[in-house]
C-alpha positions in Angstrom: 0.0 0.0 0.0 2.8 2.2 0.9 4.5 1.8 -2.2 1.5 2.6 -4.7 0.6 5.3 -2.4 4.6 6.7 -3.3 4.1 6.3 -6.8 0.7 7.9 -7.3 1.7 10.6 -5.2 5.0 11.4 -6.9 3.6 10.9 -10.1 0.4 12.9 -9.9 0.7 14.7 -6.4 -2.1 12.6 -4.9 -2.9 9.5 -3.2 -6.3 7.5 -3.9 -9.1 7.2 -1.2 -9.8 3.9 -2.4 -5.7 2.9 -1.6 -6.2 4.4 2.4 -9.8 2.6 2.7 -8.7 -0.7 1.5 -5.2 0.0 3.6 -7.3 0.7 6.5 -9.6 -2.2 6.3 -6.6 -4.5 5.8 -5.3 -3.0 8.9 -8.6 -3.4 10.8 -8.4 -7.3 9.8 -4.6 -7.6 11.1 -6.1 -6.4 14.6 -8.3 -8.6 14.7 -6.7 -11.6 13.3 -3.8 -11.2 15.7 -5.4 -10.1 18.7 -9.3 -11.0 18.7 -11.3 -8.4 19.0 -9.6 -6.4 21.4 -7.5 -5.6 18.4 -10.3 -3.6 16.7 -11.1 -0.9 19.0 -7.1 -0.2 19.2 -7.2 -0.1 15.1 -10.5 2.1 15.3 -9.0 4.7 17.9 -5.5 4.9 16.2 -7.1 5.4 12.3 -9.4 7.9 13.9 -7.1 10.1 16.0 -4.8 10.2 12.9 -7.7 11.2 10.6 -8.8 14.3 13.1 -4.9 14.8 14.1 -4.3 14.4 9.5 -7.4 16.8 8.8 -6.3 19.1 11.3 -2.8 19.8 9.3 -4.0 19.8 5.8 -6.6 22.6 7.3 -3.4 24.7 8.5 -1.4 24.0 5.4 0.8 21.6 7.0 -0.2 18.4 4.9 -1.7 17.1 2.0 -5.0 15.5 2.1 -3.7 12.5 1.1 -0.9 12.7 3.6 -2.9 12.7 6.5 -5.3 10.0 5.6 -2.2 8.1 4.9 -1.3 8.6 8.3 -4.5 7.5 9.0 -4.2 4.4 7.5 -0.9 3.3 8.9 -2.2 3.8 12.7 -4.9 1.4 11.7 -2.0 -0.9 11.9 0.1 1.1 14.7 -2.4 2.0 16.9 -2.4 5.6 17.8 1.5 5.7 19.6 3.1 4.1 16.4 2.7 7.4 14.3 4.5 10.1 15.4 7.9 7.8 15.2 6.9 7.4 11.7 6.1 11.3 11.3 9.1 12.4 12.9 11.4 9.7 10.8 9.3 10.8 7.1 10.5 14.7 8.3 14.2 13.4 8.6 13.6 11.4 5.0 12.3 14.6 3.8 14.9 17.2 5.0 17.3 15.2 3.6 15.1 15.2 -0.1 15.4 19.0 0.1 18.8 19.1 1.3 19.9 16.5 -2.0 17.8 18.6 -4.1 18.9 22.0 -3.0 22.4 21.4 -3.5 22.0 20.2 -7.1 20.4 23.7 -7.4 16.6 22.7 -7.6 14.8 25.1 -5.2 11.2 23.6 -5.1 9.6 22.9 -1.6 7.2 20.8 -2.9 8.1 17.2 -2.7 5.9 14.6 -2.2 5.4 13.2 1.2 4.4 9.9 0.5 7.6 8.4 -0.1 9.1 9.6 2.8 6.4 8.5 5.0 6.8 4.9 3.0 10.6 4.8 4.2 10.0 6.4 7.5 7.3 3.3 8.0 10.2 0.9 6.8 12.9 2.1 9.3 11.4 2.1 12.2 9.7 -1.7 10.9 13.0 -3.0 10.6 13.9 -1.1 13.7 11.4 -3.4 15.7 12.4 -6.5 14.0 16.8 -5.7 14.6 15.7 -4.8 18.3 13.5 -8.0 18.7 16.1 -10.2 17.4 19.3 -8.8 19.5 20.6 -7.4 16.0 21.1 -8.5 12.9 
């Protein structure tokens, strides 16, 4: 999901409600296939926080739509504490986008987000999994 939501978003600055609903529902069914239905309401608060917390900063500028129902989407798999690691690592990704791109003398602040927030999710996955393990 991440990945088409990077590649629809760099290619034509959006990302589909139909990829973050069936992200979302996917993420409601790991819940509750993993942990029974206590799972659910943990997938319906996160995916609803991040929604408000989403709309909130595409109403100040902040975000893209599409950003913050991507957000959204992840917490239905993250519950509502996994996010802001992923937020603050995607700002890092991003920074470093602008800093690449401003030294090759391309001044645009408009990036994408999506593909940032798709390797911010990735590094802090394989963060768990090399901290569950002992290393790699």
């Amino acid at each position: 999901m991440l990945l088409i939501a990077s590649i629809t978003d760099w290619r034509k600055g959006l990302i589909p409600n139909s990829l973050v609903l069936v992200g979302a529902v996917l993420g409601f069914a790991e819940h509750i296939a993993f942990q029974g239905e206590r799972g659910l309401p943990i997938s319906l608060i996160g995916g609803a926080v991040w929604l408000v917390i989403g709309r909130l900063l595409w109403m100040t500028g902040k975000f893209g739509g599409g950003d913050g129902k991507l957000f959204a989407m992840i917490s239905t798999y993250t519950g509502v504490t996994g996010v802001p690691d992923i937020l603050m690592t995607a700002l890092v990704v991003q920074v470093i986008v602008f800093l690449i791109e401003f030294a090759r003398g391309r001044m645009s602040l408009h990036k994408p987000f999506a593909p940032a927030i798709a390797v911010g999710s990735l590094a802090l996955l394989l963060w768990q999994i090399v901290s569950m393990k002992g290393g790699l």
